[in-house]
C-alpha positions as CSV (number, residue, x, y, z in Angstrom):
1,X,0.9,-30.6,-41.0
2,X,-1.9,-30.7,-39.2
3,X,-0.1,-31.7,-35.5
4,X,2.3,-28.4,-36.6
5,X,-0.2,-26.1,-37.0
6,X,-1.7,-26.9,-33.9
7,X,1.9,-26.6,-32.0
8,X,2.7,-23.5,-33.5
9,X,-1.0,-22.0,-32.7
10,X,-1.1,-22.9,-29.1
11,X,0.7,-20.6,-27.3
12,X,-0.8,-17.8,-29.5
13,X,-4.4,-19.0,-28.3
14,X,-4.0,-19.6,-24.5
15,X,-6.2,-18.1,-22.8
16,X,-4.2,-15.5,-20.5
17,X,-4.1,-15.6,-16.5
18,X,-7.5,-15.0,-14.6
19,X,-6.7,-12.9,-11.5
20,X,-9.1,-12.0,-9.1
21,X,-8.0,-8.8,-6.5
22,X,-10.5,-8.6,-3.1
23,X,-9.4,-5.0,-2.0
24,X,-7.8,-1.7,-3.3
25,X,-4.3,-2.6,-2.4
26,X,-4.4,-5.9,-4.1
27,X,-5.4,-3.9,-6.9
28,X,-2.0,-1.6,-6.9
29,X,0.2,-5.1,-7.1
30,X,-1.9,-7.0,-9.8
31,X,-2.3,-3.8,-12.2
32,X,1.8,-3.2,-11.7
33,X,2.8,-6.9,-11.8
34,X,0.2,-8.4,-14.2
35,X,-1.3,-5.4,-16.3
36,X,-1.4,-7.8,-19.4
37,X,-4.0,-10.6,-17.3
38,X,-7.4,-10.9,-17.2
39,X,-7.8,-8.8,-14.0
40,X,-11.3,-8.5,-11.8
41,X,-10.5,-5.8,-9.6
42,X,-12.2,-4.4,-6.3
43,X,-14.6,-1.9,-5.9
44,X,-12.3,0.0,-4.6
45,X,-9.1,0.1,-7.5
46,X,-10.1,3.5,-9.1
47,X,-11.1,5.4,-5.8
48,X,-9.1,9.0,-5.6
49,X,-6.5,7.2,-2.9
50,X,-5.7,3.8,-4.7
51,X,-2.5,5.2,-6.6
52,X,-3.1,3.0,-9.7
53,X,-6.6,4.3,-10.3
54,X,-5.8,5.4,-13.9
55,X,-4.7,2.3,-14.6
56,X,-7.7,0.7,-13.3
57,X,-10.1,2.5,-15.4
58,X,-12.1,0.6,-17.6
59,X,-11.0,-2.6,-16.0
60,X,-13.5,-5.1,-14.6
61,X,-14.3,-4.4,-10.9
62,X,-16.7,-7.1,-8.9
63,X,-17.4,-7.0,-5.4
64,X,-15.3,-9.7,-3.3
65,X,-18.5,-12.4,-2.6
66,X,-18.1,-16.2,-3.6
67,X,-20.8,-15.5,-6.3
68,X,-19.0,-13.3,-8.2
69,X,-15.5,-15.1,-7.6
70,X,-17.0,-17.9,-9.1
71,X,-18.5,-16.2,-12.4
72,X,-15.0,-15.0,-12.8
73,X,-13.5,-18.1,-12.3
74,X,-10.0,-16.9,-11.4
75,X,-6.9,-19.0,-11.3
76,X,-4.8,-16.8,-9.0
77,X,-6.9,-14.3,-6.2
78,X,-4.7,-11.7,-4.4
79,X,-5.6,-10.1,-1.2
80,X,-3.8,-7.9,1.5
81,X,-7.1,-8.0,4.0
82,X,-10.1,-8.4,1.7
83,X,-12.2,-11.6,1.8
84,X,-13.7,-13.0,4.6
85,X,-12.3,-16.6,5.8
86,X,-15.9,-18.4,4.5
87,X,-14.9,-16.9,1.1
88,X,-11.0,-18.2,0.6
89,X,-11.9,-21.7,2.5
90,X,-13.8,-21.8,-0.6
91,X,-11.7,-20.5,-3.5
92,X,-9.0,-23.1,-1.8
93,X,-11.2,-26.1,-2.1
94,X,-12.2,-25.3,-5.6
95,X,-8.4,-25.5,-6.5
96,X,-7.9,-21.6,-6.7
97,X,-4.5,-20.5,-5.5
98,X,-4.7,-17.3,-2.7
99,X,-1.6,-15.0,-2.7
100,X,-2.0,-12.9,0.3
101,X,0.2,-9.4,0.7
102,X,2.0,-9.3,4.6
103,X,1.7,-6.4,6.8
104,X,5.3,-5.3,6.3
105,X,6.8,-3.7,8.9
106,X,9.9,-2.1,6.8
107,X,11.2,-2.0,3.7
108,X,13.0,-5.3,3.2
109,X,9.6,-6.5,4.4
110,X,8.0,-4.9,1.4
111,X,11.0,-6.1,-1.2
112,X,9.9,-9.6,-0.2
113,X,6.5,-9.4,-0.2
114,X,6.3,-7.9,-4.2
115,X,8.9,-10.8,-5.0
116,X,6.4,-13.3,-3.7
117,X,3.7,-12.1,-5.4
118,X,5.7,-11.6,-8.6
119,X,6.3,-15.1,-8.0
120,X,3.0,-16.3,-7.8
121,X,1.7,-14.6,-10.5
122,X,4.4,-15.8,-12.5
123,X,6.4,-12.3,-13.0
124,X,9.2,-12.1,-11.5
125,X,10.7,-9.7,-13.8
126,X,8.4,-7.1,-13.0
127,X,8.8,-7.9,-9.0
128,X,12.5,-7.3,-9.3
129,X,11.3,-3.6,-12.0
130,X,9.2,-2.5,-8.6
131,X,12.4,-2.9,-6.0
132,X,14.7,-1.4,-8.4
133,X,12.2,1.5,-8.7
134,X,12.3,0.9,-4.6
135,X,15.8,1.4,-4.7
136,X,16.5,4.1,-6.8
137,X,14.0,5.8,-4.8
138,X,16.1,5.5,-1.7
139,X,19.4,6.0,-3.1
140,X,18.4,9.6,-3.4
141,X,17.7,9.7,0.3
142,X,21.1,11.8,1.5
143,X,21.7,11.5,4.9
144,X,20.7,15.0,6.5
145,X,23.8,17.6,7.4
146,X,22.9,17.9,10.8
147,X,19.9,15.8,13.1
148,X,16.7,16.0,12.4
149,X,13.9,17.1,15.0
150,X,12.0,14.2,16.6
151,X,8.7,14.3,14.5
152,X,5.3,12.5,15.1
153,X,3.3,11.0,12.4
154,X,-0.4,11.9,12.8
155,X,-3.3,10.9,11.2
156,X,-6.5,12.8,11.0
157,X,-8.5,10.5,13.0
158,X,-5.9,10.5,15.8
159,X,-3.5,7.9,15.5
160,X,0.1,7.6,15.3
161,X,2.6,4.8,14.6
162,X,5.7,3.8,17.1
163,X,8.4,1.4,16.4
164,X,7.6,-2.0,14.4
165,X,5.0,-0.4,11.7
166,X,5.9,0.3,8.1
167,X,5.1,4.2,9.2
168,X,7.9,4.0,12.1
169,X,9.9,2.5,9.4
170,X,9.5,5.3,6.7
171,X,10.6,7.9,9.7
172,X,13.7,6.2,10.5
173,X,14.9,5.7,7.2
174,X,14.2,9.7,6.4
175,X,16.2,10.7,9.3
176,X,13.8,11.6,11.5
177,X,13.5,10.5,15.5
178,X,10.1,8.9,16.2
179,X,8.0,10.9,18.7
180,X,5.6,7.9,19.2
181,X,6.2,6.7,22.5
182,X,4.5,3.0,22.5
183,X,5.3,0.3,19.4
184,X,2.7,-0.2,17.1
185,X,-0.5,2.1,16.0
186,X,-2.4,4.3,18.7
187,X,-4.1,7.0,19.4
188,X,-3.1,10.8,20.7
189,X,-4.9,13.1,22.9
190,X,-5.8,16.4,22.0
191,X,-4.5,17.2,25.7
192,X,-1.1,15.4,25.1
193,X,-0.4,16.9,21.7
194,X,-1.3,20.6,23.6
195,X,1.0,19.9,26.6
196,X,3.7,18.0,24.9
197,X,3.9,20.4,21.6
198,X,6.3,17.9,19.1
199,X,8.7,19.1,16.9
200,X,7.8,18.0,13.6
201,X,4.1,17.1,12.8
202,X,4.2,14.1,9.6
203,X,0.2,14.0,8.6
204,X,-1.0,10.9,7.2
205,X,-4.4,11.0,5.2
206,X,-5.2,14.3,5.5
207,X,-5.9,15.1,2.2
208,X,-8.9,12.7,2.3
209,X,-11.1,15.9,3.2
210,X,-14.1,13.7,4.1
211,X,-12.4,11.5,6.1
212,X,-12.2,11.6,10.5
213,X,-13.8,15.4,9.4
214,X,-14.7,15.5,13.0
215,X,-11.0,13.2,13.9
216,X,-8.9,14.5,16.8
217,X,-6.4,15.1,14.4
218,X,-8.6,17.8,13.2
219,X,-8.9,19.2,16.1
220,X,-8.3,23.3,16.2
221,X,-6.1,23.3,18.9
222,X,-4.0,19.9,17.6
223,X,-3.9,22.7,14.2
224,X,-2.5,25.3,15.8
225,X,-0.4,22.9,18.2
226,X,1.2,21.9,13.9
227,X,1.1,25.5,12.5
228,X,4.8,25.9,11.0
229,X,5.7,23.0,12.2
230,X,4.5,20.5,9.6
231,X,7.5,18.4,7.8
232,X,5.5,16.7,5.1
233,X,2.0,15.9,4.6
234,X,1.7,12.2,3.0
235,X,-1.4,11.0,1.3
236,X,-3.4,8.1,0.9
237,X,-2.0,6.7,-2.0
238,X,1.1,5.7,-0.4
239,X,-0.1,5.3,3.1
240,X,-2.9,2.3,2.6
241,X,-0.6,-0.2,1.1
242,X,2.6,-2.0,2.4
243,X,4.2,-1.6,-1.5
244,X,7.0,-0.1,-3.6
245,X,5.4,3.5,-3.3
246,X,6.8,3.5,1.1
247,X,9.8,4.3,-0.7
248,X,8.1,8.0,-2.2
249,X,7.2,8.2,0.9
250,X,10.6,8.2,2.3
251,X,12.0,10.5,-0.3
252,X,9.0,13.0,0.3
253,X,10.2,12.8,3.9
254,X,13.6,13.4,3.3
255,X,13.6,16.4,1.2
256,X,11.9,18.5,4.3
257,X,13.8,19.7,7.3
């Protein structure tokens, strides 16, 4: 009787997953994939531009030192670029498995990313939940009537994103050309975006109003240069993370012209 009680009580009484998140978009997987764990979040998970900051209230936040990693004592710790190499050497040796989040650079990139994850944190169910949210998300992405303008994605401290970024990736899939002329992130003149007026402005992280306040992409004359000529404006809480929310961003995109 005894033996029985014990075998029907045990998976009642196990203690649930430890999960320890070392920056804010860690945070946005672990509170969608595992809201039901025992989650130590990052500073960071209930700032204004981490999407899943209401679902991060009244969670557990720690700062991301070895100290506090190991008062947690996690079993899983996901990261996208928080930790510094001292601090995962360490988590590894102490048997502590570290799921880290790739820089996708498009969408599929992003679909396999969340499914590793999942994966790791043993819930794959709610991986696959997040692409068919991705999905259904894109699938109202019509294909415009007639070509879009070239547009080019701006942020307000300057920088813009070519070909093989997650940004570049979100343009294309909207329809629109990309008006970066170099791959990867860089930055823009005042004097080129004054000479070389673009089509279409995209603005990334402008509603952080404290943020690059004095930024080129602040500038007046880059504001007048983008004065009826904005196609979206897209903010933090889907720019700062490679995740499921790239495909908002897409939808936001496409509904402009």
């Amino acid at each position: 009787m005894t033996a029985l009680a014990l075998l029907v009580a045990g998976p009642a009484t196990a203690a649930p997953l430890r999960v320890l998140s070392l920056d804010q978009c860690a945070d946005q997987y672990v509170l969608a994939l595992a809201p039901g764990a025992e989650l130590a979040l990052s500073p960071r998970a209930d700032d204004p531009d981490s999407l899943m900051r209401v679902a991060a209230q009244g969670r557990r936040q720690v700062r991301p030192t070895l100290e506090a990693a190991i008062a947690f004592r996690p079993d899983i710790v996901v990261r996208y670029w928080g930790g510094e190499p001292r601090l995962l050497a360490a988590l590894e040796l102490r048997g502590v498995q570290v799921l880290s989040i790739d820089d996708a650079t498009d969408l599929a990139g992003i679909q396999t990313t969340i499914r590793s994850v999942a994966a790791g944190l043993d819930r794959p169910e709610r991986g696959e939940a997040l692409i068919r949210h991705m999905e259904a998300r894109l699938a109202t992405v019509a294909p415009p009537k007639e070509p879009r303008p070239g547009a080019l994605y701006l942020t307000a401290g300057g920088f813009t994103a070519g070909r093989e970024t997650l940004i570049g990736a979100i343009l294309r899939t909207a329809g629109f050309a990309n008006l970066a002329g170099s791959p990867g992130f860089a930055p823009v003149s005042v004097e080129r975006i004054a000479l070389h007026r673009p089509a279409r402005f995209v603005l990334g992280f402008f509603d952080q109003i404290r943020a690059d306040w004095r930024g080129p992409g602040r500038h007046p004359v880059v504001r007048r240069a983008a004065a009826g000529r904005v196609a979206a404006r897209l903010p933090a809480t889907i720019l700062s993370c490679p995740a499921w929310f790239a495909a908002d961003a897409v939808a936001m995109l496409a509904r402009t012209r």
